[in-house]
N, C-alpha and C positions, 0 to 999 in steps of 0.2 A: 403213618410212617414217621419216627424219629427222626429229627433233622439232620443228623449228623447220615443216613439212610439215603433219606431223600436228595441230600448233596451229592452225597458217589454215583447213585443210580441217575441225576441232574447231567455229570459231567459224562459219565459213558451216553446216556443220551448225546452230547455234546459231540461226541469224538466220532458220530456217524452222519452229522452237517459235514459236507465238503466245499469249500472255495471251488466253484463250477470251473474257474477257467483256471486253475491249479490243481487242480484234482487231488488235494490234500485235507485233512479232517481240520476246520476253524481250531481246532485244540492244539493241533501239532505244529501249526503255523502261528501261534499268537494270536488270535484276533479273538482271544473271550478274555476280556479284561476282567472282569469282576462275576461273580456267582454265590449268590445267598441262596440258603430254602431254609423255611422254620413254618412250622404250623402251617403244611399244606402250599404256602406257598413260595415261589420261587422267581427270581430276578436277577438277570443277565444283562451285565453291558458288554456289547460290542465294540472294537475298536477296527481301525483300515488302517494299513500303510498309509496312505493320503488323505484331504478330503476332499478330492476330487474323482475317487474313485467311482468306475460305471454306477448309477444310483440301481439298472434294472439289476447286477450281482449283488450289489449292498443288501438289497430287499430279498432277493430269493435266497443270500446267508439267513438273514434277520426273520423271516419269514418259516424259514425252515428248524432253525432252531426252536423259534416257539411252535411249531407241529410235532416236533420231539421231545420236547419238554411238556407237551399238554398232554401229549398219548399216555404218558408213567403215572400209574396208578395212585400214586399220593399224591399228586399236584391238582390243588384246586384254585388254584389262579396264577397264570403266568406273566411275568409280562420281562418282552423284549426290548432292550434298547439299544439304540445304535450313536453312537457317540463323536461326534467332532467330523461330520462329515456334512458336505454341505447341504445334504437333502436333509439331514436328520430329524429333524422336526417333522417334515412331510411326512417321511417312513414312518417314526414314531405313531406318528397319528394314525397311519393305516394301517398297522398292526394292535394297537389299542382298538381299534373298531373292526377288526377283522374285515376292512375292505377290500383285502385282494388286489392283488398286483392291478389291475384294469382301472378298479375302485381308488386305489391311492393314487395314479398318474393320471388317470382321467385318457385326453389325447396324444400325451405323451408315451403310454405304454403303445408302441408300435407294434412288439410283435406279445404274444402271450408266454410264460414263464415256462409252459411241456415243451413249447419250439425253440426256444432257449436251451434248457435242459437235453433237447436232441441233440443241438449242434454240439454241445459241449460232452455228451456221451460217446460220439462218436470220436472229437477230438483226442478224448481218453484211451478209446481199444484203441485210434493208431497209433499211439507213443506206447502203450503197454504191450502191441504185438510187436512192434519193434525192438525194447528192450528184453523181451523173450526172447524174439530168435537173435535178436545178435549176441545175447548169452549164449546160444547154443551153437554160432558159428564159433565165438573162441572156445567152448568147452570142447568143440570137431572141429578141428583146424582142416580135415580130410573134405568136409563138408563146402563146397563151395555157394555162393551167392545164391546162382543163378540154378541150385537144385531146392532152392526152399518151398517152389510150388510143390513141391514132394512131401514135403513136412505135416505130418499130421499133430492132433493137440497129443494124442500120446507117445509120442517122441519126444514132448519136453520133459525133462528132469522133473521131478516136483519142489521146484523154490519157489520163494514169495512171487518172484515175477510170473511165473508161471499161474500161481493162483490168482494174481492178479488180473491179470487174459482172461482168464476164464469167468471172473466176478465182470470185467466189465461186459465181455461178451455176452452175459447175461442179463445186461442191464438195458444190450440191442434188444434183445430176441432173439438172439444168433446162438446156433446149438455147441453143443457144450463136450460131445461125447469125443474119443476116442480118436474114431476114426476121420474126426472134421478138419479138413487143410486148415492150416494154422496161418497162413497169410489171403488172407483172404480182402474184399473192398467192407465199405458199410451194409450192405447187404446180404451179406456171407458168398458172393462168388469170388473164386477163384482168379488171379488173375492167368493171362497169357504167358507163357515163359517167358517171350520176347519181354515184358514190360515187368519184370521181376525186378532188376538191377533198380527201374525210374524208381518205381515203387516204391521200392525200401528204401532209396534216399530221400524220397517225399516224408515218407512216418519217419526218421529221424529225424529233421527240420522239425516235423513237429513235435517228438519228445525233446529238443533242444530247446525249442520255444518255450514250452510249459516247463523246464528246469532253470532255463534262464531267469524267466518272470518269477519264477519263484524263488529263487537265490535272488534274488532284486527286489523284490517286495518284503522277502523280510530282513535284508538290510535298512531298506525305509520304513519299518516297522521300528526297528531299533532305534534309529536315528530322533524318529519323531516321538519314541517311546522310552526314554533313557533305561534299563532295569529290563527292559520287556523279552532280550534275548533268554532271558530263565527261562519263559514261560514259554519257549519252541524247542522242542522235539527235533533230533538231529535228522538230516531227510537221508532216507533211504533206497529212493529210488526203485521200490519194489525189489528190492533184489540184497537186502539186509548191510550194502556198506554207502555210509555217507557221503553223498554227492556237496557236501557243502562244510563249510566249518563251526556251522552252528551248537553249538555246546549243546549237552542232554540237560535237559529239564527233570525237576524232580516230578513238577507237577506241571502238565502237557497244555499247553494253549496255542492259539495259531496266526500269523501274521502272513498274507498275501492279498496282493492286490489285482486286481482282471486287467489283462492287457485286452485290446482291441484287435488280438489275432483269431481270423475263425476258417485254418484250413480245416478239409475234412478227407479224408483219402476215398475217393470216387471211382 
């Protein structure tokens, strides 16, 4: 594969890593500083808003980048780096040796990287079913609250947020089709009418939380990073108009950092 090939198909690789507790692609946020590939092979620096960011996020971005970049058919040697953060040497080493999240922290890895990944999936569908249906309370002003247990997935509009929902919902296992209540727990039930109204203030807290942090991490992206606001992508909030003031990038890179928030709507 020609290098200049193997670069584009490197960075769309890139733009399908998410910041777990951002739920934004590492491209759109800032945080892939640098990206070579020539003759096969390809090398990626990382960068954090901080360097004190959680090390277990750090590694499952850094981690997951090189499983996306090593799966594309031209790439015969990968390698990931992770830059200015204070694990980085650790990480580095355990991605050079493909030690795996357990393998680089030894007794420090507490919980494993799929129990991570759950909590932060689930974090996900509640901010994106919330930001569904409160798109579809103002678009039916007639529609109140406390009738969303009513709401099925094909009652929403088809916009980004909406395919949103339904991308993460499938990242549960939770079904997808038609006729499925649209507010639903982590499990795909239903709730009670009575607990509709708690409900839905609970999943906006947490899509405030994961918009917050992220309007916040990549202003310390910028801060620690003079020039770096180019390289982030305006946030959209699923729903195609920008929650932030971040100017469009020509060329997409991703800046956030993991807060230490882990509701999950229960």
């Amino acid at each position: 594969m020609w290098a200049a090939q193997l670069g584009a198909a490197a960075r769309a690789a890139l733009d399908t890593v998410h910041d777990p507790e951002l739920d934004e692609p590492i491209t759109d946020l800032g945080f892939v500083r640098s990206l070579t590939a020539d003759d096969g092979r390809i090398t990626v620096h990382l960068r954090l808003p901080t360097s004190f960011c959680s090390p277990n996020f750090a590694y499952l971005m850094a981690s997951d980048a090189k499983d996306a970049l090593s799966a594309l058919p031209g790439a015969r040697e990968v390698t990931v780096l992770l830059d200015d953060h204070h694990d980085s040497d650790l990480i580095n080493r355990g991605l050079a040796a493909d030690a795996g999240y357990r393998g680089t922290f030894g007794h420090e890895a507490e919980r494993d990287l799929e129990e991570l990944r759950e909590v932060f999936r689930r974090k996900a569908h509640t901010a994106a079913m919330e930001r569904a249906l409160s798109a579809l309370l103002r678009a039916r002003p007639e529609l109140s609250g406390e009738r969303l247990g009513d709401v099925v997935l094909g009652d929403l509009p088809d916009t980004p947020a909406a395919r949103a929902l339904l991308r993460r919902r499938a990242a549960l296992g939770l079904g997808t089709g038609p006729a499925e209540p649209a507010l639903v727990d982590d499990a795909g039930r239903p709730f009670p009418p009575g607990e509709i109204p708690l409900r839905l203030r609970f999943a906006r807290s947490v899509r405030i939380s994961i918009d917050g942090n992220a309007h916040f991490c990549r202003g310390l992206l910028r801060t620690r990073y003079p020039g770096s606001g180019a390289d982030q992508a305006p946030r959209s909030g699923d729903d195609g108009n920008p929650v932030d003031g971040t100017p469009a990038a020509p060329g997409r890179a991703s800046a956030g950092a993991p807060s230490t928030t882990k509701e999950t709507l229960a």
